[in-house]
C-alpha positions as CSV (number, residue, x, y, z in Angstrom):
1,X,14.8,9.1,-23.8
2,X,12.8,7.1,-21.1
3,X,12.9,4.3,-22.9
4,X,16.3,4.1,-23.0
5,X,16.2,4.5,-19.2
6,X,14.7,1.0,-19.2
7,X,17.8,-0.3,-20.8
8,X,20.0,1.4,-19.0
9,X,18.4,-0.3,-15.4
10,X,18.6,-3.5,-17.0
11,X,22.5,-3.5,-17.7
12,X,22.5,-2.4,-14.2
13,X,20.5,-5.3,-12.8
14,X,22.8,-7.5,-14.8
15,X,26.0,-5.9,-12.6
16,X,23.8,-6.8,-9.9
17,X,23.7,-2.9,-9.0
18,X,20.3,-2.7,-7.9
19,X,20.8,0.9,-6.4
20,X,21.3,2.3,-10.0
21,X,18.6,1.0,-11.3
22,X,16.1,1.7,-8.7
23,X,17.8,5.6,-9.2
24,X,16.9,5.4,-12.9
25,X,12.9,4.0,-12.4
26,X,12.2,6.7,-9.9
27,X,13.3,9.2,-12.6
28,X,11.3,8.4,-14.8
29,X,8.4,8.4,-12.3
30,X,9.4,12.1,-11.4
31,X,9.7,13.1,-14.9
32,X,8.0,11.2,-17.3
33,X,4.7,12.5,-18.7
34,X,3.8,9.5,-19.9
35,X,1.6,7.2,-17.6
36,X,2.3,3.5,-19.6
37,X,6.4,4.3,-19.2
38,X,5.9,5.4,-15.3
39,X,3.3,2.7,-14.8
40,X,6.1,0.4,-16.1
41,X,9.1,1.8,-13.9
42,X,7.1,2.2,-10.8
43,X,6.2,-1.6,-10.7
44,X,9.9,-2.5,-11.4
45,X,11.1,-0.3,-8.9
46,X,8.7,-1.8,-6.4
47,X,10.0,-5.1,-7.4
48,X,13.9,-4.2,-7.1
49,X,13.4,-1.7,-4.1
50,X,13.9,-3.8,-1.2
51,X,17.0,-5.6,-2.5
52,X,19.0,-2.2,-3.3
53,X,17.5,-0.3,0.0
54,X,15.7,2.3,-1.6
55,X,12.1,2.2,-0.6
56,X,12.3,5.1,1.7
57,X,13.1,7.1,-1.3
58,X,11.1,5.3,-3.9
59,X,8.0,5.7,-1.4
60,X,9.0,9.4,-0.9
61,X,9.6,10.2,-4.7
62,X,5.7,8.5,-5.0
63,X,4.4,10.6,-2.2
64,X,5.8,14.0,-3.5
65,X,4.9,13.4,-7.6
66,X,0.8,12.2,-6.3
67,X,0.8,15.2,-4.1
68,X,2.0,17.7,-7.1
69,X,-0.2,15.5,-9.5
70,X,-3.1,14.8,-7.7
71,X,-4.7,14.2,-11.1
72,X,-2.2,11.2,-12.1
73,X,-3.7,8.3,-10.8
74,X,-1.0,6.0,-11.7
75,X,0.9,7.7,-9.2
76,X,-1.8,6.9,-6.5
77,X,-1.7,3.5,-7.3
78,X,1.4,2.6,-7.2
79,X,1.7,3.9,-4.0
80,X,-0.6,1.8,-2.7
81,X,1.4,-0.8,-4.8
82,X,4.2,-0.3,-2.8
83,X,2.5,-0.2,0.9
84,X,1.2,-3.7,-0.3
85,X,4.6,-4.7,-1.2
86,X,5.7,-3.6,2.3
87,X,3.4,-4.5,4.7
88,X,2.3,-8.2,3.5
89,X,5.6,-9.3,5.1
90,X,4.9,-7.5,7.5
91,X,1.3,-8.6,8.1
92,X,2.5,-11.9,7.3
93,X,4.9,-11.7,10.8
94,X,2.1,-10.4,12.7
95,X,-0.2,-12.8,12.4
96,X,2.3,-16.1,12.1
97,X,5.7,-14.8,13.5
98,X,6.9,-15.4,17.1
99,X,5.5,-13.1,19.5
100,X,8.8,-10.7,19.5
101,X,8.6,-11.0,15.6
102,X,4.7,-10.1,15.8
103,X,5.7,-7.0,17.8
104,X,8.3,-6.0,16.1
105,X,6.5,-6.1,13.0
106,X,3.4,-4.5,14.3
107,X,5.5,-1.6,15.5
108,X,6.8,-1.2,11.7
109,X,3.4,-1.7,10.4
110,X,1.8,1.1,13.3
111,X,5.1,4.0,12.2
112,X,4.1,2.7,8.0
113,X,0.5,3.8,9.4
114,X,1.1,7.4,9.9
115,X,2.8,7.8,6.1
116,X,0.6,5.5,4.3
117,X,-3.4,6.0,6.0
118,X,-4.1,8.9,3.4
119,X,-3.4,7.3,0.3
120,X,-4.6,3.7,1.1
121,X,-8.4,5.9,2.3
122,X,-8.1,7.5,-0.8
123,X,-7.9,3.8,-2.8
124,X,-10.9,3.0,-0.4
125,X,-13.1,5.0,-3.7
126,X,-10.5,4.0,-6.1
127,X,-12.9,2.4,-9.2
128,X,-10.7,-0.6,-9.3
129,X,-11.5,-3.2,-7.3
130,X,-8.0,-4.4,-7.2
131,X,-6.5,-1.6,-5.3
132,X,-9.6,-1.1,-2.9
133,X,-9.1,-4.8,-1.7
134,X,-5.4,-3.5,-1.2
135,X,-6.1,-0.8,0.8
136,X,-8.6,-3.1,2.6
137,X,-6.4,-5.7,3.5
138,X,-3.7,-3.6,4.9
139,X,-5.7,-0.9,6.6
140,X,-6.5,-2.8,9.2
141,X,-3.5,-3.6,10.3
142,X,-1.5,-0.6,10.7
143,X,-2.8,0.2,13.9
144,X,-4.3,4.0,13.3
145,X,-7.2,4.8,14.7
146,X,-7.9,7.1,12.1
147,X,-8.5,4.5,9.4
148,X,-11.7,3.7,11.6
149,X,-14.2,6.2,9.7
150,X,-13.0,4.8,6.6
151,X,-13.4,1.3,7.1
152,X,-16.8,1.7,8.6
153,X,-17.5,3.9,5.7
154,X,-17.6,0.3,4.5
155,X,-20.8,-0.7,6.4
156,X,-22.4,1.2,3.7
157,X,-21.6,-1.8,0.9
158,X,-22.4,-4.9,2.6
159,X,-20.2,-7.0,0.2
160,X,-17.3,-5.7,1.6
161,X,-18.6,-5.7,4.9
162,X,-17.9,-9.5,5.3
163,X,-14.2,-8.9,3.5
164,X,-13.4,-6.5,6.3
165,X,-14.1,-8.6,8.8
166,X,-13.0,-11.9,7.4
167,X,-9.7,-10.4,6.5
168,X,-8.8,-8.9,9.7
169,X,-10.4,-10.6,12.0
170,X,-10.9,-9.5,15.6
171,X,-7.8,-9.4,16.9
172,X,-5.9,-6.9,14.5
173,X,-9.1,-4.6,12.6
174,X,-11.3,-4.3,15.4
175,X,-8.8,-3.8,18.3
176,X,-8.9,-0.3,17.4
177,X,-12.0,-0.2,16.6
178,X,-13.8,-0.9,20.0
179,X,-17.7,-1.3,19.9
180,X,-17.5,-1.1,16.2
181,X,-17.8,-5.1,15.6
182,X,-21.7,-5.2,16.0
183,X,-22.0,-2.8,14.1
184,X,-19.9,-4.1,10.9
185,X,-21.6,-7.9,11.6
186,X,-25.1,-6.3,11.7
187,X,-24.5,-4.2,8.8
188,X,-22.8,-7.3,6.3
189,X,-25.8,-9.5,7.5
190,X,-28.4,-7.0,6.6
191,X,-26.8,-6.0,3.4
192,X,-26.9,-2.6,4.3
């Protein structure tokens, strides 16, 4: 059945009807047992998403399935999949746009902040590297506070120490995290 689902959102991406498509990738991610097939349609409907508006309710149909399945990981990672997707436009903006571009995209990325802080922590212990140097290089931008134990949890392995603040830089990771740069330059140097 979910393979034929596939098919089916290809003949729609054909009739440039991006909407169906994304409709029939989520359901397999709701219903699919299978963690290859939802692996697969997550990651196309992360790619399509944008184009037929539906990340909203692609991020919402992630959300709800990790909660209910909190021992799918594929569903945590592809959430954080698709807060990558988002915000690296919108990081992008911040640091390069014009100031009323860097604004408004720091606004977006502060309101993606509240939704996405718990799952891109979580990735934080994730055993692949690939999805904690995800959640590393957005955390720090979406502006909430409460990422701060997190990312100085970091302090704790110096070679990501150095990532952290590399990758954020003053401006963006450590604006909310006043008094905190010492501490995460004294920590990478030591290897602590």
């Amino acid at each position: 059945l979910f393979p034929t689902y596939y098919v089916l959102a290809e003949l729609y991406l054909a009739r440039d009807d991006a909407r169906e498509a994304v409709e029939l990738y989520r359901r397999v991610i709701r219903l699919c047992p299978d963690d290859q097939f939802v692996t697969r349609a997550g990651r196309m409907a992360i790619q399509v998403a944008p184009a037929a508006d539906a990340v909203a309710d692609l991020e919402r149909d992630l959300s709800t399935a990790a909660v209910a399945a909190p021992g799918r990981v594929v569903l945590r990672r592809l959430l954080v999949d698709l807060y990558a997707a988002t915000c690296r436009p919108l990081i992008h903006i911040a640091r390069h746009g014009t100031p009323a571009a860097a604004t408004t995209a720091r606004t977006r990325l502060a309101g993606l902040g509240v939704r996405a802080l718990k799952p891109l922590l979580d990735a934080l212990s994730d055993p692949d590297l690939a999805r904690q140097r995800i959640s590393l290089e957005i955390l720090g931008y979406l502006g909430n506070p409460n990422a701060t134990a997190g990312l100085l949890g970091l302090a704790s392995h110096p070679e990501q120490v150095a990532e952290v603040v590399e990758a954020h830089g003053d401006a963006l990771l450590l604006a909310h995290l006043p008094g905190q740069r010492q501490r995460l330059l004294v920590a990478g140097e030591r290897g602590v």
